[in-house]
N, C-alpha and C positions, 0 to 999 in steps of 0.2 A: 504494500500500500504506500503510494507517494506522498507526502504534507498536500497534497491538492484533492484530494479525495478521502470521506474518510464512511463509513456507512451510516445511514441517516438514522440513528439510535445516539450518534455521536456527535452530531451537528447542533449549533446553538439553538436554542429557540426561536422559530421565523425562518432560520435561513435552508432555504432548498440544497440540495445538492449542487444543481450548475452554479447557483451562487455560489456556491464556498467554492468550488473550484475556480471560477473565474475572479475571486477577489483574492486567491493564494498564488494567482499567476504574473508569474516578474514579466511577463510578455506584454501584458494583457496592458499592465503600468507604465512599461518604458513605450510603447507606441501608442497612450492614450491620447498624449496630444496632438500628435503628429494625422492620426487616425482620424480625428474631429476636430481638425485646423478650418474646416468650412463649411462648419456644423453653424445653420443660421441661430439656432435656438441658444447659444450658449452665448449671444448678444442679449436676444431677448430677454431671458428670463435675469438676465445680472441687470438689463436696466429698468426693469419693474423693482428689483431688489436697491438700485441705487434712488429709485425715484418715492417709496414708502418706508425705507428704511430710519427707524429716530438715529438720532445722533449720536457718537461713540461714547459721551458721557450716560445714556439710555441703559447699560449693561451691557451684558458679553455677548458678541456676535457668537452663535451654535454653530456650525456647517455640519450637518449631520447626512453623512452619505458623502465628505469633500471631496473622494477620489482624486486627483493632483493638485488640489488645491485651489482652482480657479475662482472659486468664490471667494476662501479665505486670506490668501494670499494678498488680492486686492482692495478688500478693504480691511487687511492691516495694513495695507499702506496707507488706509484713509483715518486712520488715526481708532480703527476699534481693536479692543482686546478680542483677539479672535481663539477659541478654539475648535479645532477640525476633528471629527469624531469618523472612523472609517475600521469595518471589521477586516481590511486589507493591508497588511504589514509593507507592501510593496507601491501601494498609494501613498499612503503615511511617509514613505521615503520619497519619494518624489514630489511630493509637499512641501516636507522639509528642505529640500533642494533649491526647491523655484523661490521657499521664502530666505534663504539664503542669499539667494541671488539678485532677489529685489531689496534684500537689506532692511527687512524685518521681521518683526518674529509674532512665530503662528504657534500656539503649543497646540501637543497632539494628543489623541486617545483611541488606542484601541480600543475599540468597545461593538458589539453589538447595538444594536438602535434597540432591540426590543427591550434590551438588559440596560436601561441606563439608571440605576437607583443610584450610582455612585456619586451623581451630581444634585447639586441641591436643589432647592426650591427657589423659583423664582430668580435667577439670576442675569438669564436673555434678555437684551432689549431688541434682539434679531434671531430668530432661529429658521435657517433653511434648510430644506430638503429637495435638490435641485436632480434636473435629468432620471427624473422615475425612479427615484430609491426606493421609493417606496414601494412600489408595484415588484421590487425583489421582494418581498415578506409574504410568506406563505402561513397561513390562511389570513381571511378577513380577521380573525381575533387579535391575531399577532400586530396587523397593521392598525387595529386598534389599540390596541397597548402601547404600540410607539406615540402614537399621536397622545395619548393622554399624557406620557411624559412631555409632548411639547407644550402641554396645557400649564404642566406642572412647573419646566422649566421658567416659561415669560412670564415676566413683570407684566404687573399692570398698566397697559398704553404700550406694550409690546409689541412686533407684528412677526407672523409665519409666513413664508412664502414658500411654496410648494408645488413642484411640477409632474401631471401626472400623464398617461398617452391617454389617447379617446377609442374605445372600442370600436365605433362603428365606423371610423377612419377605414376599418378594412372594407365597408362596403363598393370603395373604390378601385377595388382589382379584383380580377377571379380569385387568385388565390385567398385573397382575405374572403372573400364571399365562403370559399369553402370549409377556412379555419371556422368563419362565426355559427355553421351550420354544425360542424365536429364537433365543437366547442358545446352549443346548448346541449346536444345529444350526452357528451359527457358529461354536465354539471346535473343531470337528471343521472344518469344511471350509471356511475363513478362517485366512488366516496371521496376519494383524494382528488378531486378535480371542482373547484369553482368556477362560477359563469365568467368569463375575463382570464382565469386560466391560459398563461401560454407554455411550450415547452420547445426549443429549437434549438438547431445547434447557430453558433455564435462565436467568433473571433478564437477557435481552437479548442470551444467548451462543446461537447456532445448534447448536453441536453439542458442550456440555458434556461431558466424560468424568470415569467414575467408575467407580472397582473398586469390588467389595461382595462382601463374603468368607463362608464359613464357616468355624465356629470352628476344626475340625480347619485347614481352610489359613492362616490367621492363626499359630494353635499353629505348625507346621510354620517359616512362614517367620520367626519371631521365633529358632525351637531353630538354623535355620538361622546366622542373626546373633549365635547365644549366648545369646540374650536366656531368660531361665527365667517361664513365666507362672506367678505366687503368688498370684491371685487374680481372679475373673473376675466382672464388676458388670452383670446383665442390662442392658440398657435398654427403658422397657417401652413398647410399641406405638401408647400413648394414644390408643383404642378399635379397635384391629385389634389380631387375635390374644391378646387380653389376656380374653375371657370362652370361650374352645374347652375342649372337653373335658380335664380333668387328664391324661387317659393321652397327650396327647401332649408329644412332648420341648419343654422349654424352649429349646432350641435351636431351635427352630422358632418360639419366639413372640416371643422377642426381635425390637425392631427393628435391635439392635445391640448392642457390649460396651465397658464399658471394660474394659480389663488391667491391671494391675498387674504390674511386671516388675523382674526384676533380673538383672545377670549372672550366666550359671552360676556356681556354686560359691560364689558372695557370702552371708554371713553375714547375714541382717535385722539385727543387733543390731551390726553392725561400725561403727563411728565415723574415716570419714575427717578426714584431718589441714585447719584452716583454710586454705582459697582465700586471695589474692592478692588485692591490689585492683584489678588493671588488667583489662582484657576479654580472655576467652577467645583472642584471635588471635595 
């Protein structure tokens, strides 16, 4: 048995098999950036996060799911105490590298997303979860237990931003047409399979997994965690579903959303007290 596989009796809580293999792969990290150098979304969704994000005195910016650091790295260059949480030893170094190299500093944590008790309460004034982290957590439960730690994390006047894929994105190619027809048949008569279920192979991993939501279910399990969506950021299909007829829903053309979130009841305008200088744990 290699460190990249181990059998799923052994695996942390949440994470699938193709996950753990693909987040144990030194491959997988040294050609991330290089791989999504012209990935449009990895604009987008940093400047929804530069454009709702409070101020570095608001608490500790989270990056939860950082993978090389592109969230974090950045805005500790903007002056937030940033830490990068990622269950990949070989992300976490290449994190460390870029914030080396931009000449600031990002402290780091292994950790699982589902397993975060170790950090305390309320200490975010920014927690993200960017490029479908989430949609790695196997089953809905799990992905509900992360998010209630983002609950647990932010301050009050804190915000979540969150990016997740759109299920019915696939109705724009046969092949998706045939995954979403697979797919219901499975989530009816398969116990290990939920509806949004995917399983493929992927950048040298055999049998990657990935949830892929609709927006109502997203909605749902964030209300579940507390979490209140304020604002909702297409993401756009770049040449699928992006020229169909007007009369159909946006929600169908999207390849995905970001969110925008805050605690129930949290005031936009509310101004948590300054963070601490030591790290979240």
């Amino acid at each position: 048995m290699t460190p990249s596989t181990r059998p799923p009796w052994q695996l942390p809580p949440g994470v699938p098999p193709g996950a753990w293999e693909y987040a144990q792969s030194r491959a997988v990290a040294r050609e991330y950036d290089q791989h999504f150098r012209d990935e449009p979304l990895f604009e987008l969704d940093l400047e929804v996060v530069r454009r709702v994000a409070p101020g570095p005195q608001a608490g500790w910016f989270l990056d939860l799911g950082c993978g090389t650091g592109r969230a974090a790295v950045e805005f500790a260059a903007r002056g937030y105490r940033v830490l990068a949480v990622d269950l990949s030893v070989p992300m976490l170094q290449q994190t460390a590298l870029k914030a080396q190299q931009r000449g600031v500093t990002v402290h780091r944590l292994l950790a699982n997303l589902v397993q975060l008790d170790c950090l305390q309460d309320q200490v975010a004034g920014v927690c993200v979860c960017l490029f479908s982290t989430l949609g790695m957590i196997r089953p809905r439960e799990n992905r509900i237990r992360m998010l209630r730690h983002v609950y647990r994390l932010l301050r009050p006047g804190g915000v979540f931003v969150l990016h997740v894929h759109n299920r019915w994105f696939n109705l724009w190619d046969r092949a998706g047409r045939r995954w979403l027809a697979k797919n219901a048949l499975e989530a009816i008569f398969r116990r290990d399979r939920q509806w949004g279920d995917k399983c493929y192979p992927y950048r040298g991993v055999g049998q990657m997994f990935l949830h892929v939501f609709s927006l109502p279910e997203i909605r749902r399990e964030l209300r579940q965690a507390r979490l209140a969506v304020q604002e909702v950021v297409p993401v756009p299909g770049h040449g699928r579903g992006e020229h169909l007829p007007r009369w159909i829903p946006a929600g169908l053309r999207a390849a995905g959303w970001v969110l925008v979130c805050r605690r129930e009841g949290d005031c936009p305008q509310a101004t948590p007290p300054a963070s601490g200088e030591a790290p979240p744990g």
